[in-house]
C-alpha positions as CSV (number, residue, x, y, z in Angstrom):
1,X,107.1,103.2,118.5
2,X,108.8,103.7,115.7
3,X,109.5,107.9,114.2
4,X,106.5,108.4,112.3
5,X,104.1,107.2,114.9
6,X,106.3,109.5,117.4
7,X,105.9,112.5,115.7
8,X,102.5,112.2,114.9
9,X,101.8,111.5,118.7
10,X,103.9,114.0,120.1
11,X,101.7,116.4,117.5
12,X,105.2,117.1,115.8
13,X,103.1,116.4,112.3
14,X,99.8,118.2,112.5
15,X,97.5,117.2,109.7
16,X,94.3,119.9,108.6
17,X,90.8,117.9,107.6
18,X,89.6,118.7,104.4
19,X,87.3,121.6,105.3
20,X,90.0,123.1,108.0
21,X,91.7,126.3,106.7
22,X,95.1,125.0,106.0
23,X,98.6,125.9,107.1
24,X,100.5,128.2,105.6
25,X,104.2,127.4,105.1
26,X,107.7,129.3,104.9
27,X,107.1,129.1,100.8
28,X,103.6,131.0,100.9
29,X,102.6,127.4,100.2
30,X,99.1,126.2,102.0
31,X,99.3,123.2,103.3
32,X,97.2,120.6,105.0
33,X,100.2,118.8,106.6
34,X,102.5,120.6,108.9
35,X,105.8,119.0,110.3
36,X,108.0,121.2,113.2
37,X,111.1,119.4,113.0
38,X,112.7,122.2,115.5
39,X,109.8,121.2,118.2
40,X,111.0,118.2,117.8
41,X,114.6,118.4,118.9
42,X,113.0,120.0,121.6
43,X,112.2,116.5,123.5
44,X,115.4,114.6,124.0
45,X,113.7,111.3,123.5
46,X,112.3,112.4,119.7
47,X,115.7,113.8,118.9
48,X,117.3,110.7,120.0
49,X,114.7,108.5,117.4
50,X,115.8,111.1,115.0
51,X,119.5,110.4,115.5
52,X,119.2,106.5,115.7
53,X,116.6,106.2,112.5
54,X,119.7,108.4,110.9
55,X,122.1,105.8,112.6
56,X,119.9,103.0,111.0
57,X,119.8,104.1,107.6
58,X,123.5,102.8,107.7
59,X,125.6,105.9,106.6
60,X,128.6,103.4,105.4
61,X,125.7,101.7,103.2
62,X,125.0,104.5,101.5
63,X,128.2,105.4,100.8
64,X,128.3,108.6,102.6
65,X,131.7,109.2,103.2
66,X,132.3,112.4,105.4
67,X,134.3,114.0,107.7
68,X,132.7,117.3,108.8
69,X,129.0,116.9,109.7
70,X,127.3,120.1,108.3
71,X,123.5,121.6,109.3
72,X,121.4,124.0,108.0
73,X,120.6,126.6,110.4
74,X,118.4,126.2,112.5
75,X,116.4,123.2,111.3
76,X,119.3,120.5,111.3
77,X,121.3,122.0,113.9
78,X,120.3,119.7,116.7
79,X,120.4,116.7,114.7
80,X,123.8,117.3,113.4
81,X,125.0,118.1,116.8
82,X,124.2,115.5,118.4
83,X,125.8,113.2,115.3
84,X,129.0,115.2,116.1
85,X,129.0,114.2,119.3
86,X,128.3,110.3,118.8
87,X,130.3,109.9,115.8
88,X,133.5,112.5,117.1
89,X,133.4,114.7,114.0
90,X,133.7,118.6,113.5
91,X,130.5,120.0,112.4
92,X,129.9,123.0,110.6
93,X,126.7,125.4,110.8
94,X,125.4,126.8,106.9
95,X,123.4,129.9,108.2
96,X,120.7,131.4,105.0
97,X,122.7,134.3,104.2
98,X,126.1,135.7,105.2
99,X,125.7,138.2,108.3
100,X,126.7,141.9,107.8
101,X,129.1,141.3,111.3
102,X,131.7,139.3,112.7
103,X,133.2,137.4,109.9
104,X,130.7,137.6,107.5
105,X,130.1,134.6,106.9
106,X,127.4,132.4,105.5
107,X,129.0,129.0,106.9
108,X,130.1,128.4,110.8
109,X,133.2,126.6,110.9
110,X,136.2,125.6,108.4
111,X,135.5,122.6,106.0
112,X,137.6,123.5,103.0
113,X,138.6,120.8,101.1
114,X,136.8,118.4,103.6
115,X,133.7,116.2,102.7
116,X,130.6,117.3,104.3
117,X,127.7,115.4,105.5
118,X,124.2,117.4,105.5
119,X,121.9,117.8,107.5
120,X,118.5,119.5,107.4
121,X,114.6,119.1,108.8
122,X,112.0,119.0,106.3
123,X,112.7,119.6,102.6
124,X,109.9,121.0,100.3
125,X,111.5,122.7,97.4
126,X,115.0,122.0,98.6
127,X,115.9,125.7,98.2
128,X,117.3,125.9,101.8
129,X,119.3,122.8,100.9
130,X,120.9,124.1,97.8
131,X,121.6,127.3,99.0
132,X,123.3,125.8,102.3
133,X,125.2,123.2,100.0
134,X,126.2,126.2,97.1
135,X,127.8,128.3,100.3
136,X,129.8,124.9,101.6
137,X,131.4,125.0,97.9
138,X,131.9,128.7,97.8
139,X,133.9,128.2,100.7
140,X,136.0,125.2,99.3
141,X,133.9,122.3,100.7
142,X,133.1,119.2,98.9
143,X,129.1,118.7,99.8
144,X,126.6,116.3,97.5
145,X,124.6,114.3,100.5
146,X,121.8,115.5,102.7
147,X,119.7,113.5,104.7
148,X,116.5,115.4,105.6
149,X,113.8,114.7,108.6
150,X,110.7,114.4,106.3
151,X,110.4,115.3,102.5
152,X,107.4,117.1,102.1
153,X,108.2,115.3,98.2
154,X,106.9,118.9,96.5
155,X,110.1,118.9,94.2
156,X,113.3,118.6,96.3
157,X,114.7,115.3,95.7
158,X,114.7,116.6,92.1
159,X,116.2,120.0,92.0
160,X,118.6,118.7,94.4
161,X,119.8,116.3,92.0
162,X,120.3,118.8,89.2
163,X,122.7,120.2,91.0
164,X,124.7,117.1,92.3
165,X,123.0,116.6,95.6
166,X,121.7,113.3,97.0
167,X,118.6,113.2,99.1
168,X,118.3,111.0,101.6
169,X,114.9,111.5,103.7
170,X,114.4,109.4,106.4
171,X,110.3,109.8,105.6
172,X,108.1,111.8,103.2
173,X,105.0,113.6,103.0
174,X,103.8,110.2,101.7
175,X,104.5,108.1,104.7
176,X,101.3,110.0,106.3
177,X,99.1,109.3,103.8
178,X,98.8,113.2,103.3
179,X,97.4,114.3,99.6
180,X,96.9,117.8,98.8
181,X,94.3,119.2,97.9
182,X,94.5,123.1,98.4
């Protein structure tokens, strides 16, 4: 079974008949397709089909030289964990916003001057993924790849790369035969 046919039976991607009152997502967006990512990495055997269909993308084919594996909190922290631990590398967490405690802080770790690797869960827009990759640089890091769960393919891919970030997804909105309607 490969990851699209997991998450759809695992009823990680929930998909609305035309008729059904649709879902309503982070953006305010409605939506007849809804993807939990975060369930996901719930179940140890989806997050492992996560991890190897990132595996089998072939990060040295791509290019993707890295040597901190950074997430986007809390979407891609799993999935980047778990790539720490199989590939030996530091990771770093992005969180959304600096906290008003501790260090104050919007990233979770060190990776100045370092090349980072990111990862998040489902891009729409790709605000979350420009804002997590603007903190890495605000902090010194060097961060122009993402690969993302599912692109919902609702503008990311491009406003990421007006601002120097590669998207990688590893499946899109697409890939479910999803159109919207709404």
């Amino acid at each position: 079974m490969n990851l699209k046919e997991m998450l759809i039976k695992e009823g990680i991607v929930k998909i609305k008949k035309d008729g059904e009152e649709p879902f309503t997502l982070k953006s305010g967006k409605k939506s007849r397709l809804f993807i939990d990512i975060k369930e996901a990495c719930l179940n140890p055997i989806t997050l492992k089909e996560i991890v190897n269909s990132i595996k089998n993308i072939g990060l040295d084919d791509f290019n993707l030289t890295y040597e901190i594996i950074g997430s986007v909190a809390v979407g891609g922290v799993p999935i980047a964990s778990v790539l720490s631990f199989i590939y030996n590398t530091p990771q770093i967490i992005v969180r959304s916003e600096k906290h008003d405690r501790g260090t104050q802080s919007q990233v979770i770790g060190n990776c100045k001057g370092q090349r980072i690797l990111l990862i998040e869960d489902v891009a729409t827009s790709g605000g979350s993924i420009i804002n997590a990759v603007r903190a890495i640089r605000d902090v010194g890091g060097i961060c122009n790849n993402c690969i993302v769960v599912v692109d919902r393919e609702e503008g990311a891919k491009e406003w990421c790369l007006q601002n120097d970030i590669n998207l990688y997804p590893l499946l899109k909105k697409s890939d479910f035969g999803i159109e919207e309607f709404i």
